[in-house]
C-alpha positions as CSV (number, residue, x, y, z in Angstrom):
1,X,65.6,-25.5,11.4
2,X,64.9,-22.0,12.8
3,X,63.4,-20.7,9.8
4,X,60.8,-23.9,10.3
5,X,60.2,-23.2,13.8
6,X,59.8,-19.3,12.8
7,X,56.9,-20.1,9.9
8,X,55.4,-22.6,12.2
9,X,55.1,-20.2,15.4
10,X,53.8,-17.2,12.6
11,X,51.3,-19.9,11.5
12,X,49.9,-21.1,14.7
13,X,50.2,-16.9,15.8
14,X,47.6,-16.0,12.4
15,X,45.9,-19.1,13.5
16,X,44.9,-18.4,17.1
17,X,44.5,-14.4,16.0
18,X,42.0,-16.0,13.0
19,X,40.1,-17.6,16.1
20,X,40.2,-14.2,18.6
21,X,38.6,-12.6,15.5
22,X,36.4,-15.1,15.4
23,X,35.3,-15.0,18.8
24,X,35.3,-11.3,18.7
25,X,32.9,-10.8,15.1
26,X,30.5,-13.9,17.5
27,X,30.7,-11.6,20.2
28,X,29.2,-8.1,18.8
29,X,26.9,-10.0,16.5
30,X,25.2,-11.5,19.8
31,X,25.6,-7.4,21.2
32,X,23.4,-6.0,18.1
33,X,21.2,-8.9,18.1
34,X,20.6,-8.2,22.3
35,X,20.2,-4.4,21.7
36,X,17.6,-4.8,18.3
37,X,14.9,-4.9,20.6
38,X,15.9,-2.0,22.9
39,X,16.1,0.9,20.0
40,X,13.8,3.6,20.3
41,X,11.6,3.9,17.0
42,X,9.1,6.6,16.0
43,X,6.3,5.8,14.5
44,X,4.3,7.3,11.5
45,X,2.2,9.3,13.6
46,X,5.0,11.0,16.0
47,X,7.2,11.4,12.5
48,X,4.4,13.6,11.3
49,X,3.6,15.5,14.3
50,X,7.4,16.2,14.5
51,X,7.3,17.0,10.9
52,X,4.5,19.2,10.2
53,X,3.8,19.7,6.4
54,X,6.2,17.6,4.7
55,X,6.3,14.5,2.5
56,X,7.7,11.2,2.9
57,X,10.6,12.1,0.8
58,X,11.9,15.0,2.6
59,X,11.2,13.6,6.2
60,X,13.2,10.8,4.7
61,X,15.8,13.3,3.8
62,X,15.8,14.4,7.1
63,X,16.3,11.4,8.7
64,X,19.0,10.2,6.7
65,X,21.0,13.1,7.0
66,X,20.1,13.0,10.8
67,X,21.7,9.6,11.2
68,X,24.5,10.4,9.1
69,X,25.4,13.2,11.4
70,X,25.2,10.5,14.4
71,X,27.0,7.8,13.0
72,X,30.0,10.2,11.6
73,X,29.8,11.2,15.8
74,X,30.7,7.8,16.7
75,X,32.8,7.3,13.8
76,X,34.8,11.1,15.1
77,X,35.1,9.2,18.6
78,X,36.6,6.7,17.5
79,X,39.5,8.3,15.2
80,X,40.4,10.7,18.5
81,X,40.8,7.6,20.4
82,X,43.0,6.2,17.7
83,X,45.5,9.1,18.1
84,X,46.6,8.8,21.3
85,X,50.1,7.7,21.7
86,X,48.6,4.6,23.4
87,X,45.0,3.8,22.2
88,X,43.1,2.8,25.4
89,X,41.3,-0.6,24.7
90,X,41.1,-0.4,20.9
91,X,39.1,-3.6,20.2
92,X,36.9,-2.8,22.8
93,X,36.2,0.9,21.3
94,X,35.7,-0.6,17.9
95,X,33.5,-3.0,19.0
96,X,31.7,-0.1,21.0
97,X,31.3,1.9,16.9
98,X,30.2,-1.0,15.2
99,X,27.5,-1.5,17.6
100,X,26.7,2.1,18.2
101,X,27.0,2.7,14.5
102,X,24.3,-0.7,14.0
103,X,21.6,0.7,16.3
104,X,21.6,4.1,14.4
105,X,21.2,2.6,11.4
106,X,18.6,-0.1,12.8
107,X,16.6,3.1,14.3
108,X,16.9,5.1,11.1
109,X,15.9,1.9,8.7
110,X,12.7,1.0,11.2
111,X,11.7,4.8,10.5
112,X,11.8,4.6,6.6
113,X,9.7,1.6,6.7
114,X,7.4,3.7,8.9
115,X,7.4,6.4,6.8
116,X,6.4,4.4,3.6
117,X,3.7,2.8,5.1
118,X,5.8,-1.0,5.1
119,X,6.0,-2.2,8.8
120,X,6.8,-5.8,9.3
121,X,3.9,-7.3,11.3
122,X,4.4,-9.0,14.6
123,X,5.9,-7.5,18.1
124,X,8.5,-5.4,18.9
125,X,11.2,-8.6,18.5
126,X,9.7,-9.4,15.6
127,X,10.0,-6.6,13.9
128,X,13.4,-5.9,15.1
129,X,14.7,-9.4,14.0
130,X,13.2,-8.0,10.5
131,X,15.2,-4.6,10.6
132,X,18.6,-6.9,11.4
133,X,17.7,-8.7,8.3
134,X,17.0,-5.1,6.3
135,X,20.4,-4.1,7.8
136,X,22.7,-7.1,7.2
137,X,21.1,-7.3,3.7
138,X,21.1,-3.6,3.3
139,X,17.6,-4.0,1.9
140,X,14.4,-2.5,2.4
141,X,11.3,-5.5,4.0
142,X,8.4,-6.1,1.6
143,X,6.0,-7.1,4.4
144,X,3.6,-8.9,1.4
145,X,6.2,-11.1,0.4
146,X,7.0,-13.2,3.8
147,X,10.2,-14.5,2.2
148,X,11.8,-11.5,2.5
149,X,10.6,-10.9,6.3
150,X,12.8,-13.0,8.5
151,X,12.5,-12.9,12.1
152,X,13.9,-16.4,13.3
153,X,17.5,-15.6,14.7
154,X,18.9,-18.6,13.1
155,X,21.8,-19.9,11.5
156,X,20.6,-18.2,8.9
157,X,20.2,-14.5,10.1
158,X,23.8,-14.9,12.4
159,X,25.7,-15.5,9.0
160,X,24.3,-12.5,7.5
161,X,25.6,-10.0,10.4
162,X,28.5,-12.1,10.7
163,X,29.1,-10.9,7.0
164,X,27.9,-7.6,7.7
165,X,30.0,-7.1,10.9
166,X,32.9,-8.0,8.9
167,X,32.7,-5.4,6.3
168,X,32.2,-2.9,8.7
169,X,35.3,-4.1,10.8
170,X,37.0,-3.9,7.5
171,X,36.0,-0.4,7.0
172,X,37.4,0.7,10.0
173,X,40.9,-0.6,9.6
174,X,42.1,2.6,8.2
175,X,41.5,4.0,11.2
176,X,43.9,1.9,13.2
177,X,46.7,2.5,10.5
178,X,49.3,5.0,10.9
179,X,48.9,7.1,8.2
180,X,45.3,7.3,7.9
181,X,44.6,7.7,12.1
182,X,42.4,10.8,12.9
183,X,38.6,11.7,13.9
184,X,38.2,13.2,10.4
185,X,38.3,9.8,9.2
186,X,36.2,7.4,10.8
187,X,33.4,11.0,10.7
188,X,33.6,10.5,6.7
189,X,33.4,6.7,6.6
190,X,31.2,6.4,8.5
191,X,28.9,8.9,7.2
192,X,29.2,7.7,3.6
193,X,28.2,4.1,4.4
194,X,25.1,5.2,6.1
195,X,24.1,7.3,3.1
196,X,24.5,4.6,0.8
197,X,22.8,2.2,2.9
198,X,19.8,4.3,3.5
199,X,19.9,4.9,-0.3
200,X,19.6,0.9,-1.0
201,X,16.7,0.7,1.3
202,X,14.5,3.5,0.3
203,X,15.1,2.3,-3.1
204,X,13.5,-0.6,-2.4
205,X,11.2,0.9,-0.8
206,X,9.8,2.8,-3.0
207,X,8.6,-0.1,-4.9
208,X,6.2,-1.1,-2.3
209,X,5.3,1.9,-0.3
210,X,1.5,3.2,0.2
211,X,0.9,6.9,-1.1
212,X,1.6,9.2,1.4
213,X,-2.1,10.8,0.5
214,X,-3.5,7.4,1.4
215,X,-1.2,5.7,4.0
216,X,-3.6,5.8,7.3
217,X,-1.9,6.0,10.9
218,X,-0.4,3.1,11.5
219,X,-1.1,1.4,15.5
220,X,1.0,3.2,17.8
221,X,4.6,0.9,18.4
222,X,5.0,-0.5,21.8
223,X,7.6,1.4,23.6
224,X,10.7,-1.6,24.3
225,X,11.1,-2.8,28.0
226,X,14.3,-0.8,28.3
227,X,14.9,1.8,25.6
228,X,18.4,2.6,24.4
229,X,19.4,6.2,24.7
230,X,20.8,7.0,21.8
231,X,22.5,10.3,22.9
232,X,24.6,8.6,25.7
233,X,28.1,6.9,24.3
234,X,28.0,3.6,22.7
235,X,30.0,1.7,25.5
236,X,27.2,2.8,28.1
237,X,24.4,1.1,26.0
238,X,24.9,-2.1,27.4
239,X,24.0,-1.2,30.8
């Protein structure tokens, strides 16, 4: 009898933790979808003004290696938090580096298409629904093949960074673990995974991109109605 009544309350204990997680991954996917819009992005024409003499390769380099650096920031935050005796609002901080971490990465991958001469047509939603698809996907946008550009936030779209939330969350588990806790950590993870993501996009990428010798300035990009700043902590960017 109480071993029944033990299995049942651990059952219905994973079940309604199955449905906070639930609620939660819902939760941030609706934050990185709200914030898309709101990420600052530089267009061809300021990329090569800040850039002076150099190819699309090594500005790409430099970007890559620029967000790394910002998402291994947040990732540093987040590990020093974890060591405390009593971490202070943990699912709210990871929540705060997964988004953080997605609007670097959204910011970096709107550049690369930039840089190879690929932006997805339409406004500044638009083209940021696009980006979430390039990000959840981890793929680079061929804007002549409109199967690829999606920029209806449907069913469709929320799955995908539903999916990718949940890998990232998964990531960042070791973090909350007791013998892998530590700044040093979440710097290295997250660092990697932007690497490799940027990597997957500018491979694809390349396929499609217009010779730097012949890629003409682009429009210049609308500025969004209230730009993230990117330098400030991810928990403020919601204000």
């Amino acid at each position: 009898m109480i071993r029944d009544k033990a299995r049942d309350l651990a059952r219905e204990g994973a079940r309604m933790g199955g449905s906070r997680a639930r609620a939660g991954l819902a939760y941030i996917t609706d934050r990185i979808i709200e914030i898309a819009p709101r990420v600052p992005v530089r267009d061809l024409a300021t990329l090569r003004r800040q850039f002076p003499g150099l190819g699309p390769e090594e500005i790409a380099d430099k970007l890559v290696a620029g967000a790394a650096g910002a998402t291994s920031t947040v990732g540093a935050g987040i590990g020093a938090a974890a060591m405390l005796p009593v971490p202070p609002a943990m699912p709210t901080e990871l929540a705060a580096e997964i988004t953080g971490v997605a609007a670097i990465e959204l910011k970096l991958i709107a550049e690369l298409h930039e840089l190879y001469g690929v932006r997805p047509p339409g406004n500044v939603v638009a083209r940021s629904t696009a980006y979430l698809s390039s990000w959840s996907g981890e793929r680079g946008i061929d804007v002549m093949k409109p199967s690829t550009v999606n920029t209806a936030l449907g069913g469709q779209m929320k799955r995908e960074l539903r999916q990718q939330i949940m890998k990232r969350m998964v990531r960042d588990l070791p973090n909350l673990m007791p013998f892998m806790v530590g700044a040093a950590v979440g710097a290295v993870m997250n660092r990697r995974d932007t690497r490799k993501l940027a990597a997957r996009v500018r491979a694809d990428l390349r396929k499609i991109q217009v010779p730097w010798e012949a890629l003409a300035e682009l429009p210049p990009l609308e500025k969004p109605a209230k730009p993230l700043k990117l330098d400030e902590p991810p928990e403020d960017w919601g204000d």
